[in-house]
C-alpha positions as CSV (number, residue, x, y, z in Angstrom):
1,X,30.6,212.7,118.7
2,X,32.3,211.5,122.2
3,X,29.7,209.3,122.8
4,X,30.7,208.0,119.7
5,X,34.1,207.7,120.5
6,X,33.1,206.2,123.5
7,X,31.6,203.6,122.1
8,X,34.3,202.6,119.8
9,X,37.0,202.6,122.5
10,X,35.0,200.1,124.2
11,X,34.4,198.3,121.2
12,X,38.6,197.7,120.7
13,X,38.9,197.1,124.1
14,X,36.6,194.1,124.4
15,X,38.5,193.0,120.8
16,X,40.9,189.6,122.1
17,X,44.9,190.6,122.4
18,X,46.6,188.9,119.9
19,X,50.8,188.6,119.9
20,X,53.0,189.5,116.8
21,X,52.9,186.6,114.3
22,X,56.5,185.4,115.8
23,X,55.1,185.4,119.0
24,X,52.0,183.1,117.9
25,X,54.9,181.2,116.4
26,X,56.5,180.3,118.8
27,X,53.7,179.7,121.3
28,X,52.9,176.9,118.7
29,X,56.0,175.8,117.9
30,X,56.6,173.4,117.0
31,X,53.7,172.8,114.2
32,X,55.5,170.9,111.8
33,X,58.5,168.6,111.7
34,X,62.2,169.4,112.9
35,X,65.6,168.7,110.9
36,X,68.3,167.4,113.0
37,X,71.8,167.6,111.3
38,X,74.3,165.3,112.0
39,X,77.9,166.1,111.1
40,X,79.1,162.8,110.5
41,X,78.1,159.0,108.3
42,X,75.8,157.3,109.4
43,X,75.9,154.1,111.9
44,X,78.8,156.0,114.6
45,X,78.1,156.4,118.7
46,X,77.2,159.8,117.9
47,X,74.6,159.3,115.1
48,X,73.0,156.0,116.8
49,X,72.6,158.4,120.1
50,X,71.0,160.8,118.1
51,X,68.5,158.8,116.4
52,X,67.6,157.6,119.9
53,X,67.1,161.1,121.1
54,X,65.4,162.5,118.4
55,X,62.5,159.3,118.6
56,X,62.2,160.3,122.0
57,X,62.0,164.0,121.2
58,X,59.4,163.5,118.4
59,X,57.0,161.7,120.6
60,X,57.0,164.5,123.2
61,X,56.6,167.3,120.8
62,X,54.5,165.6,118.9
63,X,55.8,166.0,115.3
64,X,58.4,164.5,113.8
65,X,62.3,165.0,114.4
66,X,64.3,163.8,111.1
67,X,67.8,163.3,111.3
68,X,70.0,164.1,108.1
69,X,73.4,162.9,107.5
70,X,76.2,165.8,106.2
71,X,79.1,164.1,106.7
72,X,82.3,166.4,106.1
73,X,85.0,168.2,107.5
74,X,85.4,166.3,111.1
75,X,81.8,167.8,112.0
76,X,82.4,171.0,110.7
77,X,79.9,170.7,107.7
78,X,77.0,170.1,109.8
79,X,77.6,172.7,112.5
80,X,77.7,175.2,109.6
81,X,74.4,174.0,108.1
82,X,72.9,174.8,111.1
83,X,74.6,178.0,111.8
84,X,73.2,179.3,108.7
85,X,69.5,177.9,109.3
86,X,66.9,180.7,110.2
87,X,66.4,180.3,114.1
88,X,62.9,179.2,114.3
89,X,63.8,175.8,116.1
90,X,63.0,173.7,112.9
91,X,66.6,173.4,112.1
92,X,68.5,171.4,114.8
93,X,72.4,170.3,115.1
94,X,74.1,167.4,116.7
95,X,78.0,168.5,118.4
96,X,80.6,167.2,120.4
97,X,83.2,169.2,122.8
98,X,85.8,169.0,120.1
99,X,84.1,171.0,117.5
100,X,84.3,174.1,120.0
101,X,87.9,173.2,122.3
102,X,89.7,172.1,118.7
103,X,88.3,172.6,116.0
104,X,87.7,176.6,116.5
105,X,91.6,176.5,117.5
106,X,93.4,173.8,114.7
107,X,91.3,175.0,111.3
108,X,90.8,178.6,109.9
109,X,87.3,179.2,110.0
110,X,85.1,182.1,108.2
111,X,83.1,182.1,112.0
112,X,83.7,181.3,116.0
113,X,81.2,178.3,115.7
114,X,80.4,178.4,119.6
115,X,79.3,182.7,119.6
116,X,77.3,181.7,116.3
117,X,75.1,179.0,117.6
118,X,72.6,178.4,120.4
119,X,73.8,175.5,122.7
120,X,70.4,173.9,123.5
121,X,71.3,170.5,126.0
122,X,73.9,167.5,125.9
123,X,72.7,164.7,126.4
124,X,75.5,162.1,126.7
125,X,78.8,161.8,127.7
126,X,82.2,160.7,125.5
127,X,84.5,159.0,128.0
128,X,88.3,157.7,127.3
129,X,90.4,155.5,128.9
130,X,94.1,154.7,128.5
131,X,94.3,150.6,128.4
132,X,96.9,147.9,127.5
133,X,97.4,144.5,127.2
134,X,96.6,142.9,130.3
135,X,100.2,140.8,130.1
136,X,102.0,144.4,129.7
137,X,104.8,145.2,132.5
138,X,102.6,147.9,134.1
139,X,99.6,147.3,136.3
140,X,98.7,151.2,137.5
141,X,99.0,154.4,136.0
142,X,101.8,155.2,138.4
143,X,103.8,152.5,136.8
144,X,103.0,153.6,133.5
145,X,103.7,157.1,134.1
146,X,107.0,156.3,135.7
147,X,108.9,154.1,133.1
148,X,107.6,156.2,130.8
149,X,109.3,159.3,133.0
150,X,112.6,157.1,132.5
151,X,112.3,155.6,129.3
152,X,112.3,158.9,127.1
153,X,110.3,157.5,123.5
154,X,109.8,154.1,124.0
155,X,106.5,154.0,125.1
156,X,104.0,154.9,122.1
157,X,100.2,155.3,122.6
158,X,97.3,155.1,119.8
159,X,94.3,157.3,119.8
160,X,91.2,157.7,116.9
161,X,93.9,160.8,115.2
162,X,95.6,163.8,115.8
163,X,93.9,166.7,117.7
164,X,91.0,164.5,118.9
165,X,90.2,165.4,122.7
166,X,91.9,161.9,124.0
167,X,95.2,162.9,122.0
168,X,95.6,166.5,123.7
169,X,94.1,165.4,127.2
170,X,97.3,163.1,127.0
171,X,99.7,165.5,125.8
172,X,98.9,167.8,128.7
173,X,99.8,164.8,130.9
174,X,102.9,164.8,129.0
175,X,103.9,168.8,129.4
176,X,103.0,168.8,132.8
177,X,105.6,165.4,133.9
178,X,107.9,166.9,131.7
179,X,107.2,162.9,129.4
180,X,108.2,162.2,125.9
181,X,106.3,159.3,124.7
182,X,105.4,158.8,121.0
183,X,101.6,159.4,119.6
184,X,99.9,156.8,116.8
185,X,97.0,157.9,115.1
186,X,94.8,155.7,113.6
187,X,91.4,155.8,111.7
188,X,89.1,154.2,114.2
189,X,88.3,152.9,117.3
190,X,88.5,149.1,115.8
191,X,91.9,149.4,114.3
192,X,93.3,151.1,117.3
193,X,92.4,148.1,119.9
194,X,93.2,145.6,117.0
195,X,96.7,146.8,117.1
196,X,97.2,146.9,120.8
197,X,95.8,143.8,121.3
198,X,97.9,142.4,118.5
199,X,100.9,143.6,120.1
200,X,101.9,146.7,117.5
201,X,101.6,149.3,120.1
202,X,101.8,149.8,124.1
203,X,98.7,151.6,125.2
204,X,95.5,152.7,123.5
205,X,93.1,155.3,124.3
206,X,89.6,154.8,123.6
207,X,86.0,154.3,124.4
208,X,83.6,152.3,126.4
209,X,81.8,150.6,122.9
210,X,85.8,150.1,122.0
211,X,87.6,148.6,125.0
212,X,84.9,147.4,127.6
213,X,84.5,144.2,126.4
214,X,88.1,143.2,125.9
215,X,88.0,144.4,129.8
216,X,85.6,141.7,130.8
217,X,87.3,139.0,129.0
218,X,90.5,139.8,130.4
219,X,92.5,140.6,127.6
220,X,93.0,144.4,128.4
221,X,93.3,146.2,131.5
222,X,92.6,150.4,131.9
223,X,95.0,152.1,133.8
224,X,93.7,155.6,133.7
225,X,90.4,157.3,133.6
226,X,90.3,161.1,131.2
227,X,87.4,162.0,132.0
228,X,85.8,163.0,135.1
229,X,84.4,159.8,136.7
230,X,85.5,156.1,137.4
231,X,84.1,153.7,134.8
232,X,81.9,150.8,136.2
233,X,83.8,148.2,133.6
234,X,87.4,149.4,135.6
235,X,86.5,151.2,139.0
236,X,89.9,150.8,140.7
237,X,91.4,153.0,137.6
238,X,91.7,156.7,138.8
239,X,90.7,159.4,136.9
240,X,93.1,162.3,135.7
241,X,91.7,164.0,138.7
242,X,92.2,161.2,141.4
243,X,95.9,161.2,139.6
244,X,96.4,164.7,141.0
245,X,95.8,166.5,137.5
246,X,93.8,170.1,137.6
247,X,92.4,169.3,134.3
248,X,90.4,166.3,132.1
249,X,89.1,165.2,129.3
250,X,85.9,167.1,128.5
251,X,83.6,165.7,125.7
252,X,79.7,165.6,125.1
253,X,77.4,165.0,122.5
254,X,75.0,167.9,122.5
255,X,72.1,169.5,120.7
256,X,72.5,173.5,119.0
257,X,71.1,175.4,116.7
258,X,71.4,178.6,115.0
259,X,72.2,182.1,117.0
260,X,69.5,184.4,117.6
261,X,67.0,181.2,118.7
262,X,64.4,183.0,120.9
263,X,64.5,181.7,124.5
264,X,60.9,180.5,124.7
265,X,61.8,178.0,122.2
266,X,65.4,176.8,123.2
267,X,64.4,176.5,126.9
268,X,61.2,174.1,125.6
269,X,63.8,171.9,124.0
270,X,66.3,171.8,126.5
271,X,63.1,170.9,129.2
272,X,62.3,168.1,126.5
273,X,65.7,166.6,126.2
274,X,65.9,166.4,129.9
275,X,62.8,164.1,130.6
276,X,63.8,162.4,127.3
277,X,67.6,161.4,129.1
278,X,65.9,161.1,132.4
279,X,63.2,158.7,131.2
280,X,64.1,155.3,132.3
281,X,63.6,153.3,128.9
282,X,66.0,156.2,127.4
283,X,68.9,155.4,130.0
284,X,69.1,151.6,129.4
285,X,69.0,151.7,125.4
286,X,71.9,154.1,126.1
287,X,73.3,151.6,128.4
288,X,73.0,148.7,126.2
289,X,75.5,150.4,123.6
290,X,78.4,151.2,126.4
291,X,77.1,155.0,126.2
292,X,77.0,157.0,129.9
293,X,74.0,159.5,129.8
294,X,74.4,163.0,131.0
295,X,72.1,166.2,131.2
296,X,73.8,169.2,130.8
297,X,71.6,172.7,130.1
298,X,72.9,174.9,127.3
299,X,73.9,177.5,129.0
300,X,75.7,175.4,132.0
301,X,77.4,173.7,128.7
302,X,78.6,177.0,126.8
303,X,79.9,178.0,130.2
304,X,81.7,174.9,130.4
305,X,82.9,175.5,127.1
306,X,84.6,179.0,127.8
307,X,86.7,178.5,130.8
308,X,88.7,175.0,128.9
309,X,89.1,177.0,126.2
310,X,92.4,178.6,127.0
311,X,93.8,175.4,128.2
312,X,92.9,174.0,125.0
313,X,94.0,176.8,123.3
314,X,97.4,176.1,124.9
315,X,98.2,172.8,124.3
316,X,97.2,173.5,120.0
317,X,99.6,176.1,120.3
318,X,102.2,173.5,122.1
319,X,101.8,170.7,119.6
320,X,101.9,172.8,116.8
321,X,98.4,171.6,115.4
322,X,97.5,174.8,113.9
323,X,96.7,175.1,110.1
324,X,98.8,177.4,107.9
């Protein structure tokens, strides 16, 4: 009988060691195609990014990465979608700084969208700059800020709307000179530079794809950079840090997906995304649209996320932005 039991011991030791099926699944993963939700129409920066990352992505991984359109509630539909997707991988999301900085602080919403998803990797950068009409009266920011200091409400700026990340970047500027100047909101990068250029307002604060190429041709000038770094269209233009500010504009377009994503698989995407934004060919489609690339890991980005949060917590609070 031991000699029996001998023999079968050795038998299911010699047997190969197989995982749990989620283990096997995600050793393999991915076998089949990925769904990457977009929160907004079709044709925008964001969504024409994204269709360039995902071909990239897709050829990598080898299986196809679709990208699906769900338009609705500034982003808000999407980033739900995905929330609520099992977290397998299959079921990808495409979100900017906003969504997390002011959306989780302007709407009433059932969840905190950034502690229920799994921030994967950004992959480009959303950079604003305040620009007028290159026959205004001011020719730096200092000007601008000063007139503006002693000329309480007559200067008016436009942005893309109320709440977006250019609009309370500014406002902070405001609060912390102690300036009242008046805020236009406006539907779209293309009617907001059609009205400065026109002559309806003073300033305008917009993106690369909106402004650089009334830059070139002479008709605008940028007086201030939000973001973090100089743009190459308008390097003399300081930044909001070079102006002696302790805070910026802070906006990417990133990759998530639903909590509870096992490591394995989010770190394999974030490795992906990287060579995808570091590749060359990648880097000058993205140039050719006026986009800057980045490559930010997920958890670097949530990090980033949770110490602007207060700050832009803040300046909600200030404006009065909350919903009822």
């Amino acid at each position: 009988m031991k000699k029996f039991a001998a023999v079968i011991f050795a038998l299911v030791a010699a047997l190969p060691l197989t995982g749990t099926p989620e283990a096997v699944a995600q050793e393999n993963f991915p076998d089949r195609h990925i769904t990457m939700i977009m929160g907004w129409s079709a044709g925008g920066m964001g969504d024409t990014m994204l269709r360039l990352l995902s071909q990239s992505v897709s050829k990598e991984l080898g299986q196809p990465v679709n990208v699906v359109n769900m338009p609705g509630a500034a982003g808000i539909l999407g980033l739900n979608a995905v929330i609520n997707a099992k977290p397998d991988g299959y079921t990808l999301g495409f979100s900017v700084s906003s969504n997390y900085l002011i959306a989780q602080y302007v709407r009433k919403l059932p969840v905190d969208l950034l502690q229920n998803s799994t921030q994967i990797a950004c992959f480009f950068d959303y950079p604003f700059g305040l620009v007028v009409r290159s026959d205004a009266p001011w020719k730096t920011w200092n000007e601008f800020k000063e007139y503006a200091k002693q000329n309480p409400g007559k200067v008016n700026y436009a942005t893309a709307g109320v709440g977006t990340t250019q609009h309370l970047a500014f406002e902070r500027v405001a609060a912390k000179e102690g300036i009242k100047w008046t805020h236009v909101p406006y539907k779209g990068g293309n009617d907001t530079i059609n009205a400065l250029v026109g002559g309806h307002i003073d300033a305008a604060i917009q993106g690369p794809a909106d402004v650089v190429a009334f830059i070139r041709d002479g008709r605008l000038k940028m007086l201030l950079t939000l973001n973090d770094k100089r743009w190459d269209s308008a390097p003399n233009a300081p930044t909001l840090l070079d102006a002696g500010y302790d805070f910026s504009a802070f906006s990417q377009g990133c990759i998530h997906g639903p909590k509870g994503m096992p490591e394995s698989i989010r770190s394999k995407l974030e490795a992906v995304i990287q060579r995808v934004v570091r590749d060359p060919s990648f880097v000058e489609r993205a140039k050719s649209l006026q986009v800057p690339v980045l490559f930010m890991g997920g958890n670097e980005y949530t990090k980033a996320i949770q110490d602007r949060a207060e700050g832009s917590r803040n300046i909600i609070s200030t404006l009065g932005l909350q919903e009822n």
